[in-house]
matplotlib code that plots the C-alpha trace (Angstrom):
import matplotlib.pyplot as plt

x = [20.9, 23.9, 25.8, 28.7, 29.3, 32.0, 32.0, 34.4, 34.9, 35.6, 32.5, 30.4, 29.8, 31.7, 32.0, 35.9, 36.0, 36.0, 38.4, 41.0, 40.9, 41.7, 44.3, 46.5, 45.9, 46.5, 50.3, 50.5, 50.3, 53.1, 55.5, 54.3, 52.1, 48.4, 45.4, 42.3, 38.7, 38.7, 41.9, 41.5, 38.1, 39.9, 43.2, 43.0, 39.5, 38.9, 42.6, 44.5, 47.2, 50.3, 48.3, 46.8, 49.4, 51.7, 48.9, 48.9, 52.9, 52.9, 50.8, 53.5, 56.9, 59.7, 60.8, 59.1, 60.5, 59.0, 60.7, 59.3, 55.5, 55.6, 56.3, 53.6, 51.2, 52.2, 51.4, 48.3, 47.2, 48.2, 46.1, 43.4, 43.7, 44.0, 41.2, 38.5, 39.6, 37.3, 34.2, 33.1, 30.0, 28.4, 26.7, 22.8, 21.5, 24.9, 24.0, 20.8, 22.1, 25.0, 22.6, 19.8, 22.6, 24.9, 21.5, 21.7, 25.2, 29.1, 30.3, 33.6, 35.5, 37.9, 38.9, 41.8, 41.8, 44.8, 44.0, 44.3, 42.1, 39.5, 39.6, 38.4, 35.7, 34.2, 34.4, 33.0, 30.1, 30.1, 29.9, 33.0, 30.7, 29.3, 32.0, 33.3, 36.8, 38.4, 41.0, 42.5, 45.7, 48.1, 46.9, 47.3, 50.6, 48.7, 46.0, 42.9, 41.8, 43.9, 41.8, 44.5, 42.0, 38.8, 40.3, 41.9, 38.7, 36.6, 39.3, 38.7, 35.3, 35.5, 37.7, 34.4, 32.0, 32.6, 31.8, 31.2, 33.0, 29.2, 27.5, 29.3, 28.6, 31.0, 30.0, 32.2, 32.4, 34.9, 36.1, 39.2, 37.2, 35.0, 37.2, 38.8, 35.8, 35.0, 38.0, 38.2, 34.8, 32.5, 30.0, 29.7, 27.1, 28.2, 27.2, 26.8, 27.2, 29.7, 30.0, 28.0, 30.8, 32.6, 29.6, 29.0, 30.6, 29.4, 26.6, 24.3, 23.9, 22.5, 22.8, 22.5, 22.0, 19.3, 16.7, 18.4, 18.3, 20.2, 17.0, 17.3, 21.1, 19.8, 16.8, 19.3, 21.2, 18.4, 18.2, 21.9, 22.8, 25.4, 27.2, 27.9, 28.8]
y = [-23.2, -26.0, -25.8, -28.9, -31.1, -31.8, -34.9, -36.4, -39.9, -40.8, -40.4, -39.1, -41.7, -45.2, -45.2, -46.3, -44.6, -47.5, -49.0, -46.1, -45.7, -50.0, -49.0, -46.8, -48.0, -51.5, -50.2, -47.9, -51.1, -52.8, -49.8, -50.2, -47.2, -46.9, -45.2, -44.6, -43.5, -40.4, -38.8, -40.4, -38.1, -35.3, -35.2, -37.3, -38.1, -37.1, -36.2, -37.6, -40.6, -38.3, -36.0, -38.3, -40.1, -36.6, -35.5, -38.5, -38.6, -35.5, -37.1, -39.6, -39.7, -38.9, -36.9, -38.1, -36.7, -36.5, -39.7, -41.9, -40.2, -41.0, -44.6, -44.8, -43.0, -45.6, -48.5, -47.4, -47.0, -50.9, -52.1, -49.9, -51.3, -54.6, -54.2, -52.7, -55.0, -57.1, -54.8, -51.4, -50.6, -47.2, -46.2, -45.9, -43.2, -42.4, -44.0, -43.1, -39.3, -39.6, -41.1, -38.4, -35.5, -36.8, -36.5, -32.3, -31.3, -32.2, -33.8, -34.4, -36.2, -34.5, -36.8, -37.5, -40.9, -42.2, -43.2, -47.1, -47.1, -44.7, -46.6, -50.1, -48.5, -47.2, -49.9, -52.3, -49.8, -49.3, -45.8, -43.9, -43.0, -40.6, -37.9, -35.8, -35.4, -37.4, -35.3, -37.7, -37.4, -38.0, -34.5, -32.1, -30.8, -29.8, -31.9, -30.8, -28.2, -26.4, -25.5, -27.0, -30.1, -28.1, -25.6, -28.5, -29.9, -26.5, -25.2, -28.6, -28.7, -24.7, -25.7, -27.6, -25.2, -21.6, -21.9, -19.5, -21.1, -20.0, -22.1, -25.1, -27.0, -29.2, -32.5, -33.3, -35.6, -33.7, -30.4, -30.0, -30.8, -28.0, -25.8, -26.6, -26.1, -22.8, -21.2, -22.1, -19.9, -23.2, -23.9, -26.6, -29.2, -31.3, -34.9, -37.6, -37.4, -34.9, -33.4, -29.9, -27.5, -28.6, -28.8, -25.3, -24.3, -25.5, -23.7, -26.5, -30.3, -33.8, -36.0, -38.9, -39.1, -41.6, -40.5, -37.4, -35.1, -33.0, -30.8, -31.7, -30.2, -27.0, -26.6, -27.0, -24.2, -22.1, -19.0, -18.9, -15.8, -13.1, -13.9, -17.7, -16.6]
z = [12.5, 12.7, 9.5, 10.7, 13.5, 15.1, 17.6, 20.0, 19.7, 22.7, 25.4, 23.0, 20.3, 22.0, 26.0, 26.5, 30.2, 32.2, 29.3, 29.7, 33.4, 34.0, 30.9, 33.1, 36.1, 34.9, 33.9, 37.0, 38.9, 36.7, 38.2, 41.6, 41.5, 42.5, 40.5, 41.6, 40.2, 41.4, 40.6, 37.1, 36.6, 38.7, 36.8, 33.8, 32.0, 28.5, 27.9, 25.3, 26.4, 26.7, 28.5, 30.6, 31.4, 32.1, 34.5, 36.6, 36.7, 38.2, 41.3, 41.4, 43.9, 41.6, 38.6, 35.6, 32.1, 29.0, 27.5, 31.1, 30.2, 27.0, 27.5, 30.2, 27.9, 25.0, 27.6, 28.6, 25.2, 24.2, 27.3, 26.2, 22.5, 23.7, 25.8, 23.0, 20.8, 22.2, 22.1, 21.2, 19.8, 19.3, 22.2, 21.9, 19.7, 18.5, 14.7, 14.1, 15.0, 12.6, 10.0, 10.4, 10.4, 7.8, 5.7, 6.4, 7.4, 7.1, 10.6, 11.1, 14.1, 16.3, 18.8, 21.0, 20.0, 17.5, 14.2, 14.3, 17.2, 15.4, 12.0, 14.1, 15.7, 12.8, 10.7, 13.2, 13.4, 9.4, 10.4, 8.3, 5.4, 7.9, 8.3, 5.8, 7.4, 10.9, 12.6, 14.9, 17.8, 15.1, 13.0, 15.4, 18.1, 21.0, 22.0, 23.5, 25.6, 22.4, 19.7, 16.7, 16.2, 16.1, 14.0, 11.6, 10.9, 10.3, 7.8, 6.0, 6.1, 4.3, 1.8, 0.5, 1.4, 3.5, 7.1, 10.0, 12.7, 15.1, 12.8, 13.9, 17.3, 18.2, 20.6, 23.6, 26.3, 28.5, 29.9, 27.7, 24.7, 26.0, 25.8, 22.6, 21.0, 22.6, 22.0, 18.1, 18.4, 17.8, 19.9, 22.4, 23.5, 26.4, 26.0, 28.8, 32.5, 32.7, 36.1, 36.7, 37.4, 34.0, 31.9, 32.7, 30.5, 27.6, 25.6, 26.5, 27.9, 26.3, 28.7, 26.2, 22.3, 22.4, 20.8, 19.8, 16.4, 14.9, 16.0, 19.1, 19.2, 17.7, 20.0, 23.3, 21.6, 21.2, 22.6, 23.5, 25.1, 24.3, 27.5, 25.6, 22.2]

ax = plt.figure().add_subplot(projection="3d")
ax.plot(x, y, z, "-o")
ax.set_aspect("equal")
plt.show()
């Protein structure tokens, strides 16, 4: 039995991949620096911008302080902005899940995203009536893989009704989001073409919403093993 949801933004609901990586690469380049596909996935993908951006300065020549990744970070995130500005949609599935759900359950978004960015997509997508609570990259101190957002929104989502954090599941695109989930006790469904070895572990896969039901997320859960919980 799912009692919330809890869904990434990012990679689970509107594809911006391809948009963050040409982001920071984009502004890598201005600097004289190269990025490419595969260390983004290795290093960076599904972080939030500071994080990102901090994990690929480290691959870079150089000493890079906090003040230097937090410029890059706010860089890559104008490019992106600037970027899907001129198009994001929901990705397939993604509305008539929120609809059908939103029907039975709270959902609330915890996503690495920053608020400005979040509030465009939804309302392009007329899709904010769906969530009960959005606890975006402004809400929380430590970003994902820490628990602080998932925690956030569950402790709002109580204050209206109680809730057992293992009646939650929480939808992620990435292995930090993972393991944000998993360690505020929630479990997690990984969503999309995550790699193998990271979606592992998760307590189950979807690799796309289309088509998919709040059902559908329960039956993937089902029989989850005491090893998982």
């Amino acid at each position: 039995m799912v009692s919330a949801l809890l869904l990434e933004l990012e990679g689970v609901l509107v594809d911006t991949r391809a948009a963050r990586f040409h982001a920071l690469r984009t502004v890598l380049a201005e600097d004289g620096h190269t990025l490419d596909e595969g260390t983004f996935t290795d290093v960076a993908d599904g972080l939030a911008p500071f994080e990102a951006a901090g994990a690929i300065a480290a691959r870079l020549p150089g000493e890079h302080d906090a003040t230097a990744i937090e410029l890059l970070a706010l860089r890559a995130d104008r490019a992106f902005s600037e970027r899907a500005a001129r198009g994001v949609t929901l990705v397939p599935g993604a509305r008539a899940l929120l609809e059908e759900a939103a029907a039975r359950v709270p959902i609330a978004l915890v996503t690495r995203a920053r608020r400005p960015f979040v509030e465009m997509v939804l309302d392009l997508a007329d899709a904010t009536a769906f969530f009960t609570t959005i606890v975006s990259a402004e809400d929380v101190r430590d970003a994902k893989p820490a628990p602080e957002g998932h925690l956030r929104a569950l402790a709002r989502l109580s204050a209206r009704r109680p809730l057992a954090a293992a009646d939650v599941v929480a939808l992620e695109d990435a292995l930090s989001g993972i393991r944000a989930a998993r360690s505020a006790g929630i479990r997690c469904v990984a969503v999309g073409s995550i790699p193998a070895h990271r979606a592992m572990e998760a307590n189950a896969l979807l690799p796309s919403l289309e088509g998919c039901t709040l059902a559908d997320v329960e039956s993937v859960l089902s029989p989850i093993s005491e090893e998982q919980q």
